[in-house]
Each structure stands twice: as C-alpha cells, then as structure tokens.
N, C-alpha and C positions, 0 to 999 in steps of 0.2 A: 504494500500500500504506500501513497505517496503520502508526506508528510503537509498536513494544509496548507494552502498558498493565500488564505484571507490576509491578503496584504493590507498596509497603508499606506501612502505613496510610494516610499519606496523600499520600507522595510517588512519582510512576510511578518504575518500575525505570532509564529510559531519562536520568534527568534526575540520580539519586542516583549510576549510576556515571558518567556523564559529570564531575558538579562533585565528586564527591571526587578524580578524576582531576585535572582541571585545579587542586584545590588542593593537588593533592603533587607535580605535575610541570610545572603551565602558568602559573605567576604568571609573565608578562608582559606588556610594554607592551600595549593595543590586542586582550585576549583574548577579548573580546569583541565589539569594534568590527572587527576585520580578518576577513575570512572563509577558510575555508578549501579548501582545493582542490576542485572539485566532486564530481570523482569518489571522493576519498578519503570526503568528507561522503553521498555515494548509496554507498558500499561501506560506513562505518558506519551506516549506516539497515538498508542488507538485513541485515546482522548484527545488527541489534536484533529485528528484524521474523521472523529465523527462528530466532537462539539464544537461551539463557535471559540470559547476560549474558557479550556480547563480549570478547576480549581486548585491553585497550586500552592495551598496553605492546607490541604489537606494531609495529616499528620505523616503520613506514607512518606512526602515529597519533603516536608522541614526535616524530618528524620534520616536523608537521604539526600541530602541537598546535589551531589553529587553526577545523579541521575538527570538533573536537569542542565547542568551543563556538558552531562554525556550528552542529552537529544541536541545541542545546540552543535556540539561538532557533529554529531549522525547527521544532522539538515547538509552541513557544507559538505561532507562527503557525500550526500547523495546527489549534489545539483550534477545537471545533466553538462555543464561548463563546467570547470572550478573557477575558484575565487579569481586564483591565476590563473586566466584563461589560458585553452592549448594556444592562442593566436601571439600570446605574448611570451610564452614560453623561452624563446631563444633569448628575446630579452633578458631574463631574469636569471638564464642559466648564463 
C-alpha cells in the first residue's frame, strides 16, 4: 500500500504530522537513527493509508516515539524519485 499523499502545498500530510509530533514530544537521542518497532511502524502506515490524519498521542506511539520517525524515513525510501533525484545524481557523486 502506498503511504497517503493528503498533501498541503507542498508538504505530504504523512510527513507534516509525523515531524510536528516528534518536535513536541520526540526530541531524543538517536530519533532518527534508532528505529522503531515494526509492527507499531506497519500499524502507523495503515492508519495513514486509510485515515485523514492518525492519532499520534495514542499511548502505542508516545511509548514508541521511534516508530514515527521510522514511517518518516519509510515515506522517503518509498518515493518513486529520491530526494536526490537519479537526474542529479552525477552531481552529487
């Protein structure tokens, strides 16, 4: 399944409440580097993928802070570009 694209100009919906989350309740060590639970990370994706925008102060996710900045690198590895796109590739290498 594809992760929701309920954008806002130009930021997906799935990416704005994840880092506003993680920057009022996850500033710690490694929140980015450490991942988080699988199954917590696959139960936040189905609830991006079937609601308009998940509750993510439910105890599962504060508990697990982790997982939500797992879904936030799973969106950028899944775009169908990366970030750095192939077109600029030679550039950057």
């Amino acid at each position: 399944a594809q992760l929701t694209h309920n954008c806002c100009p130009s930021v997906p919906q799935v990416l704005k409440s994840c880092t506003e989350f993680i920057e009022k309740h996850g500033i710690v060590d490694g929140i980015y580097r450490l991942s988080g639970i699988a199954s917590n990370i696959q139960k936040l994706r189905h609830e991006f993928d079937s609601e308009q925008i998940p509750d993510l102060t439910k105890d599962i996710y504060i508990q697990d802070i982790h997982c939500v900045g797992s879904l936030c690198k799973l969106y950028f590895r899944e775009l169908p570009n990366p970030l750095l796109t192939y077109q600029l590739y030679e550039k950057f290498s």
